[in-house]
C-alpha positions as CSV (number, residue, x, y, z in Angstrom):
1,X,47.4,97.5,-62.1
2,X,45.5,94.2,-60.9
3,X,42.3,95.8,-58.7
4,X,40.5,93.5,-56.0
5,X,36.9,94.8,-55.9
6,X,35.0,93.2,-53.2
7,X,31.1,93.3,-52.4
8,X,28.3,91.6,-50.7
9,X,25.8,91.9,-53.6
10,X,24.6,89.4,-55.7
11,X,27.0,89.1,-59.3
12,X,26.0,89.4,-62.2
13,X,24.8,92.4,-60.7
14,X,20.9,93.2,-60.1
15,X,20.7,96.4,-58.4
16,X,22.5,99.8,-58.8
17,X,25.7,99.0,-56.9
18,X,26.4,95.7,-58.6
19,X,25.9,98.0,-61.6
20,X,28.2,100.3,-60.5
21,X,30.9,97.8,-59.6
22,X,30.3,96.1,-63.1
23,X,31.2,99.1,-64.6
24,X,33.9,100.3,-63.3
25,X,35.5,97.2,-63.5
26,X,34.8,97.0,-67.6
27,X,36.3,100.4,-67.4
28,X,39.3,99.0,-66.2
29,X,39.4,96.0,-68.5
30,X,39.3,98.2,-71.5
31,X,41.9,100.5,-70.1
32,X,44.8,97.8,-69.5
33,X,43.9,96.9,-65.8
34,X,43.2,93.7,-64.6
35,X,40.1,92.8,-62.0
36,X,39.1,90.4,-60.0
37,X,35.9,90.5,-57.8
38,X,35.4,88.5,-54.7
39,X,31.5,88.6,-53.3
40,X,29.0,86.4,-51.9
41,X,28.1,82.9,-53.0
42,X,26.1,79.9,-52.2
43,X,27.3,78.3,-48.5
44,X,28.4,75.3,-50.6
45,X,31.9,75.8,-52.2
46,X,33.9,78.5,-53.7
47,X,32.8,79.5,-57.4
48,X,35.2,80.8,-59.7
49,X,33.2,81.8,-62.7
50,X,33.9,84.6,-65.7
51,X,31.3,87.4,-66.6
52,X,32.0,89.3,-70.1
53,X,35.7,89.1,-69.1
54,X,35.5,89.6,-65.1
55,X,36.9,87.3,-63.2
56,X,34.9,86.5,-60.2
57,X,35.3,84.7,-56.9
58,X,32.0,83.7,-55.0
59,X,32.9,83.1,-51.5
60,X,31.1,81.0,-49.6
61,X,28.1,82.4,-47.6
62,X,26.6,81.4,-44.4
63,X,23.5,83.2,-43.6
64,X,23.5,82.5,-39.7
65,X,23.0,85.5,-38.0
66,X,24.7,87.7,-36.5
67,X,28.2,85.8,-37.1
68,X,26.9,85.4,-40.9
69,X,29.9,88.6,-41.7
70,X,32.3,86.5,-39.7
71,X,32.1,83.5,-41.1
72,X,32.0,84.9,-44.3
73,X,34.7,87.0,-43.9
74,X,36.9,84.3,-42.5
75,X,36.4,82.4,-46.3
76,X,37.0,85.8,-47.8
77,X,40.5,85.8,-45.7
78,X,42.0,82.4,-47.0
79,X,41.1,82.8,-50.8
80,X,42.6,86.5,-50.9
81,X,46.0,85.3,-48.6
82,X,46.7,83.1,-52.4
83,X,45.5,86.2,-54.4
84,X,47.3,89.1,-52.5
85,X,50.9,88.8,-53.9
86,X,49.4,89.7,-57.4
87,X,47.0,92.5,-56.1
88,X,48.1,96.1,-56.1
89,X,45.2,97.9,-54.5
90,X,41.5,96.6,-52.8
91,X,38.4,98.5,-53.9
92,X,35.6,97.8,-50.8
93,X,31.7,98.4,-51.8
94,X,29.0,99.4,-49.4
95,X,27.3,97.9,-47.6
96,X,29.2,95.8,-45.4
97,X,32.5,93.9,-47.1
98,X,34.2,91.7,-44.4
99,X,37.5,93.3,-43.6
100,X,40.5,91.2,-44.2
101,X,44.4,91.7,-42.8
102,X,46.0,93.0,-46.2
103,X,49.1,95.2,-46.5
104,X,47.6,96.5,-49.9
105,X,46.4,100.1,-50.5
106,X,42.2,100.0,-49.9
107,X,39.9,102.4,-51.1
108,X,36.2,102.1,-49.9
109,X,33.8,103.5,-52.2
110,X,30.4,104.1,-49.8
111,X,27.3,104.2,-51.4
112,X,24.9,104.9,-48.8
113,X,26.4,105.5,-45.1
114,X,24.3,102.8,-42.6
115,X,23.3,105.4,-40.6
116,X,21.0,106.6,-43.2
117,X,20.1,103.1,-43.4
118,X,19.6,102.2,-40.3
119,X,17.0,105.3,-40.4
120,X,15.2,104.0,-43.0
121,X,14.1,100.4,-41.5
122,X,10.5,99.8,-41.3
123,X,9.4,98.7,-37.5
124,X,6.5,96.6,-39.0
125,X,7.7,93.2,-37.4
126,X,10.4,91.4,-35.4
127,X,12.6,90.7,-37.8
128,X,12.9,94.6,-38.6
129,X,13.3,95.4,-35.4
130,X,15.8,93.0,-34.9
131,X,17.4,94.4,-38.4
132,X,17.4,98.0,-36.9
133,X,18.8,97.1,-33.7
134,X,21.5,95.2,-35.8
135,X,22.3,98.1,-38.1
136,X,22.9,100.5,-35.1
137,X,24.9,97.7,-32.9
138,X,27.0,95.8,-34.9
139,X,26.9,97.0,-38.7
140,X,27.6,101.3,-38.0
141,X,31.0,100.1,-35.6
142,X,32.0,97.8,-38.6
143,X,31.6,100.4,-41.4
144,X,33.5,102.7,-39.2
145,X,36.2,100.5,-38.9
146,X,36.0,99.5,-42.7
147,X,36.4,103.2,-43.0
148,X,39.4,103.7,-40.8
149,X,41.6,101.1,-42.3
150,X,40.9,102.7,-45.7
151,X,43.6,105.0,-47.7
152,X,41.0,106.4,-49.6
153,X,37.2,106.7,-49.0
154,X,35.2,107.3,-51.8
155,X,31.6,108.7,-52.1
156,X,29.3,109.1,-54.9
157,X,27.7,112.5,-53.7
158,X,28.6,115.6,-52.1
159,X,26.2,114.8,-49.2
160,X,27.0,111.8,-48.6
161,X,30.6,113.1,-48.0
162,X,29.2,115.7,-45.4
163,X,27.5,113.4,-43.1
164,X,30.6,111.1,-43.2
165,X,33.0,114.5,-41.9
166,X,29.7,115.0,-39.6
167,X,28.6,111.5,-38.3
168,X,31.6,109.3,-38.8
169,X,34.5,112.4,-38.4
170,X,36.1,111.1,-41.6
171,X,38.8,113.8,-42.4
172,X,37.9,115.5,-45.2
173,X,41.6,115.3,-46.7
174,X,41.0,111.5,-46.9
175,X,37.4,111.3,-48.8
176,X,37.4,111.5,-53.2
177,X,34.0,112.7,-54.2
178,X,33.9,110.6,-57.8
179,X,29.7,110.5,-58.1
180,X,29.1,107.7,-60.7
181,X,29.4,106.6,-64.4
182,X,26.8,105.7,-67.1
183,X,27.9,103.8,-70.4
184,X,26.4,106.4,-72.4
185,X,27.2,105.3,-75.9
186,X,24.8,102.6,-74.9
187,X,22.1,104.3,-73.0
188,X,21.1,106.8,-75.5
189,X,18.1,108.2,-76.7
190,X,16.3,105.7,-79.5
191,X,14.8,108.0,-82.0
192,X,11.3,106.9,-83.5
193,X,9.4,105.5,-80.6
194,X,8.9,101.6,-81.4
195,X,6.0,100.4,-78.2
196,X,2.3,102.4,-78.8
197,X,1.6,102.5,-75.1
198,X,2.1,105.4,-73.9
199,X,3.7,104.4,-70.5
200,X,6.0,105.9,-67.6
201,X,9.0,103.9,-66.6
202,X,10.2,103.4,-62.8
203,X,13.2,100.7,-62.7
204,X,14.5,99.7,-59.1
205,X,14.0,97.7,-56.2
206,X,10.2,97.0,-55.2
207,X,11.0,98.2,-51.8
208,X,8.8,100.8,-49.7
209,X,11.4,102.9,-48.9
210,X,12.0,103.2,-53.0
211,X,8.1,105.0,-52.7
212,X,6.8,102.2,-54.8
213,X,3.4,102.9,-52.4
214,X,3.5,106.7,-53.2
215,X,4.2,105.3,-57.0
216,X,0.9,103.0,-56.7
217,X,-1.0,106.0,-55.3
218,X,0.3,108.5,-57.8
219,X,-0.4,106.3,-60.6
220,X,-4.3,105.9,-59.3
221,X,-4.4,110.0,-60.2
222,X,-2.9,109.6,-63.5
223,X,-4.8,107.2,-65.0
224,X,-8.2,108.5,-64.1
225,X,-6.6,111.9,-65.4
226,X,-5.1,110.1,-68.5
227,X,-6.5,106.6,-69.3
228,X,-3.9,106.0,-71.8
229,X,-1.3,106.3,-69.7
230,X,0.5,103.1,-67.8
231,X,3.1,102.3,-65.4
232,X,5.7,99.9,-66.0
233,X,7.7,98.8,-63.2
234,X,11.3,97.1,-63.5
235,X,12.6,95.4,-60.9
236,X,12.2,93.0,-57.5
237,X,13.0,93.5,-54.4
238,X,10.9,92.2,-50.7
239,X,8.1,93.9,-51.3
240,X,6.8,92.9,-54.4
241,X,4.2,90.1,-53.8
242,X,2.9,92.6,-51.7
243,X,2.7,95.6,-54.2
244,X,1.5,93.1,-56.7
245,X,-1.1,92.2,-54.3
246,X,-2.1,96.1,-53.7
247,X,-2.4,96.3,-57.6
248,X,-5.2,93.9,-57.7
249,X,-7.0,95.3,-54.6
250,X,-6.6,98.7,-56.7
251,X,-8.0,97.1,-59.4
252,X,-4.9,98.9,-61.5
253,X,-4.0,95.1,-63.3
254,X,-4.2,97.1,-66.4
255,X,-2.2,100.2,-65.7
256,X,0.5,98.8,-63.6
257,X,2.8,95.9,-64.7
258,X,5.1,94.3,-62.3
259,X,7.8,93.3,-65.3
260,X,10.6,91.5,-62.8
261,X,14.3,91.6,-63.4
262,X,15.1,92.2,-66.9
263,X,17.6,92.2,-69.3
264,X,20.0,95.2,-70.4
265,X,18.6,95.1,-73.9
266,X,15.4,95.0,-72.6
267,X,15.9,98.1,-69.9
268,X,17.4,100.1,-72.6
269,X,14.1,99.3,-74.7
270,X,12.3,100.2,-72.0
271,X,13.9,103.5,-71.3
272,X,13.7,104.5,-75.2
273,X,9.7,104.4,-75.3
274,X,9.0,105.7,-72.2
275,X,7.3,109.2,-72.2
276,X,9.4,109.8,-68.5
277,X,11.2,108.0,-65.8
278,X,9.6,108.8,-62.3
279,X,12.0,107.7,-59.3
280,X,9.7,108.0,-56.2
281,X,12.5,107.0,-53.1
282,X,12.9,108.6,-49.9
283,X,16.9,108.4,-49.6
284,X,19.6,107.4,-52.4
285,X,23.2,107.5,-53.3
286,X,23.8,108.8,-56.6
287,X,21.1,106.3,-58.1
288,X,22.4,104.8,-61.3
289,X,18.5,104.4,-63.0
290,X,18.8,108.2,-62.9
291,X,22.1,108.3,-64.9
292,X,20.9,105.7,-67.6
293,X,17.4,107.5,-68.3
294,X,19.2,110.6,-68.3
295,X,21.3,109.3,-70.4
296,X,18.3,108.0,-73.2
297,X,17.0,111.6,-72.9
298,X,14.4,111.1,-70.7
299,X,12.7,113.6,-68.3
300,X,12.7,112.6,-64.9
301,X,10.2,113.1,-62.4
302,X,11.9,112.2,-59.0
303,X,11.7,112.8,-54.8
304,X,14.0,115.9,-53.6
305,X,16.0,114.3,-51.4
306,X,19.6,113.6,-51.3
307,X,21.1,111.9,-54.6
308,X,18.7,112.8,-56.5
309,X,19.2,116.3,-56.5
310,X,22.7,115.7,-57.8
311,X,21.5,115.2,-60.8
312,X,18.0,116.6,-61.3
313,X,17.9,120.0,-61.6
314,X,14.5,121.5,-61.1
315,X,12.8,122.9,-64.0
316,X,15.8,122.2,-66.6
317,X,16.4,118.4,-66.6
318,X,13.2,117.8,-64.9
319,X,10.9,118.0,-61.5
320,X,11.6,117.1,-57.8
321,X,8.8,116.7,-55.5
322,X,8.8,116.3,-51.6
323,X,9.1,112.6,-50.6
324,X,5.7,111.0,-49.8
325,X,3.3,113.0,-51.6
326,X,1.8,111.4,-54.1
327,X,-0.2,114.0,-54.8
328,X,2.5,116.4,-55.6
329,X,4.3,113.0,-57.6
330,X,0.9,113.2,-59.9
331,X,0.9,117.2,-60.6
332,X,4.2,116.4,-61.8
333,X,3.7,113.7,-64.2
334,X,0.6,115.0,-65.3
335,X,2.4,118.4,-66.3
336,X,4.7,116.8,-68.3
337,X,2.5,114.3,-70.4
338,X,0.1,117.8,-70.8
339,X,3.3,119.7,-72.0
340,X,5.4,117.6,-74.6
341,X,7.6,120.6,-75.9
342,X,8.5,120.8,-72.2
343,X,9.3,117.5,-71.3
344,X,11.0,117.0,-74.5
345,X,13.1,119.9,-73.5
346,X,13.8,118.2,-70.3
347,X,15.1,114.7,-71.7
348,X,17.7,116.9,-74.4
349,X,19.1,118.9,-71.3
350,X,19.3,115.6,-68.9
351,X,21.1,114.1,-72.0
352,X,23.7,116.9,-72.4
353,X,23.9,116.6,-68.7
354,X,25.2,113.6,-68.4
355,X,27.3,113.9,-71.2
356,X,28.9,117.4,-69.0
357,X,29.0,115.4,-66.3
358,X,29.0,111.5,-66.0
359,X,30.0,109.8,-69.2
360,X,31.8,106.5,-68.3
361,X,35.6,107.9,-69.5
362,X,35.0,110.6,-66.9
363,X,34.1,108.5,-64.5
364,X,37.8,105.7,-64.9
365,X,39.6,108.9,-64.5
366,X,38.4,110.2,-61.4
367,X,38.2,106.8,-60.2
368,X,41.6,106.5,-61.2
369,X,43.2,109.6,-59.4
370,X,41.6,108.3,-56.3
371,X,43.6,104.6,-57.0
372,X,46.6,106.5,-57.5
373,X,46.1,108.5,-54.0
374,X,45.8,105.2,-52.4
375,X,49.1,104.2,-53.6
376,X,50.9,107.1,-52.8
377,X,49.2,106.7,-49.5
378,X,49.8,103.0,-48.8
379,X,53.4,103.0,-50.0
């Protein structure tokens, strides 16, 4: 089977769904199947480029607003009408692929609905009000129509699936609940601890809605708790001048560092010698920073909302906290750094959870009985 994946994400991927889509699509590869995956590029030219195997097609890119999907998605339309004859089924990725006129089977994996999305906009300046007007006007009627043409919608949580039967009255016949995949012979725990700080680990965007503020605050209560304690922080994203900036007003330049993007074998270092992964956000997916600490045996510390509750389980794997309380955020670390039998217990039950749950051959076959639904559907 030869598998179109589009996206509108940067690739190589930097963020959990270009993880996501990179994965499943090495999942495929080493199962027989062939991929190609068309997403944005530069406004210049096409790119045709190959990423450990992947081919990839880097459409051109016009960031004029608000025809920027149009145009885009007119590009998108001429390269795939040369592609299509040797494509058996398109896989669409949240948030907002251009739709193109296709007769092939489509399955539309959504990651985060843009409803929730649209909720979660800051109203701190004109171009965010703009944004949140945009969301709500143009971008909700185009994921609903995204949705519509699809065979097959897929969703990586159980709520996520609810509020599209509740706010877009998808059919519930129609939506594959897959959740997500985590290499796990890679992400695994590292044995002997090789760093001597003794740090906690928070890898994602540097975005407010991903609590990095709450994060900043929390950490203030930890390290005056436990001096020998740090933060390390993977990860850009719009806000980080600005949380760099808070840092140094903190006066935390010490306990906090801002490490960037980094590298795979770096994040899985990372992960290893960390005494716990905190995840502060108020709204995710299934978030795929959860699945790979999990995986290295760490326990998590992470917000109760939607997402992460699929996969933390309170008091076995680790701790959820209400969103925006960094208060509450601190009690938790602080517990487990005071408890290390306990937290230890945590990482070897998050490990054997994901191993129950979300190792990557799971993962290719559910994704796989949704493909073949598709077909069946679209024949």
């Amino acid at each position: 089977m030869k598998i179109c994946m589009i996206l509108s994400l940067p690739f190589p991927p930097e963020e959990g769904i270009g993880y996501y889509t990179y994965f499943l699509s090495k999942k495929l590869l080493d199962n027989g199947h062939d991929v190609v995956i068309m997403t944005r590029g530069s406004w210049k030219k096409v790119q045709m480029e190959k990423y450990q195997g992947i081919e990839v097609i880097k459409v051109p890119f016009i960031p004029l607003y608000p025809f920027y999907l149009k145009i885009h998605g007119m590009f998108l339309s001429d390269i795939f009408r040369e592609l299509e004859p040797s494509i058996d089924l398109i896989h669409y990725h949240s948030p907002l692929p251009p739709l193109i006129k296709t007769k092939c089977p489509i399955v539309t994996t959504i990651h985060t609905p843009m409803l929730t999305d649209y909720r979660y906009i800051r109203m701190d300046s004109a171009y965010s009000f703009f944004s949140k007007l945009s969301a709500r006007l143009v971008s909700y009627p185009m994921e609903k129509k995204l949705i519509k043409a699809s065979n097959v919608v897929m969703t990586v949580s159980n709520s996520i699936a609810q509020e599209l039967n509740e706010e877009y009255f998808l059919e519930t016949k129609k939506i594959c609940i897959v959740g997500n995949g985590v290499d796990e012979k890679y992400f695994c725990p590292g044995g002997k601890k090789t760093e001597e700080r003794k740090y906690i680990i928070y890898v994602g965007k540097i975005d407010a809605e991903k609590g990095v503020y709450d994060l900043l605050e929390c950490g203030k209560i930890v390290c005056e708790k436990k001096p020998d304690v740090s933060f390390m922080l993977a990860g850009r994203g719009r806000d980080y001048e600005t949380l760099k900036a808070r840092i140094k007003d903190m006066g935390l330049q010490e306990k906090f560092l801002l490490l960037g993007q980094v590298s795979k074998e770096r994040l899985l270092s990372l992960y290893q010698n960390a005494v716990l992964c905190v995840f502060p956000s108020y709204h995710e997916g299934l978030p795929t920073v959860l699945l790979e600490a999990m995986a290295c045996g760490l326990p998590i510390v992470s917000t109760d909302v939607r997402g992460n509750r699929d996969l933390v389980k309170h008091g076995e794997n680790g701790v959820l906290v209400p969103p925006r309380d960094p208060r509450a955020l601190a009690t938790a670390i602080l517990s487990l750094i005071d408890d290390e039998t306990l937290a230890k217990s945590y990482g070897e039950n998050a490990r054997k959870f994901i191993e129950n749950n979300y190792t990557g051959d799971q993962f290719y076959l559910k994704v796989l009985r949704c493909y073949e639904l598709a077909l069946d559907k679209g024949r």
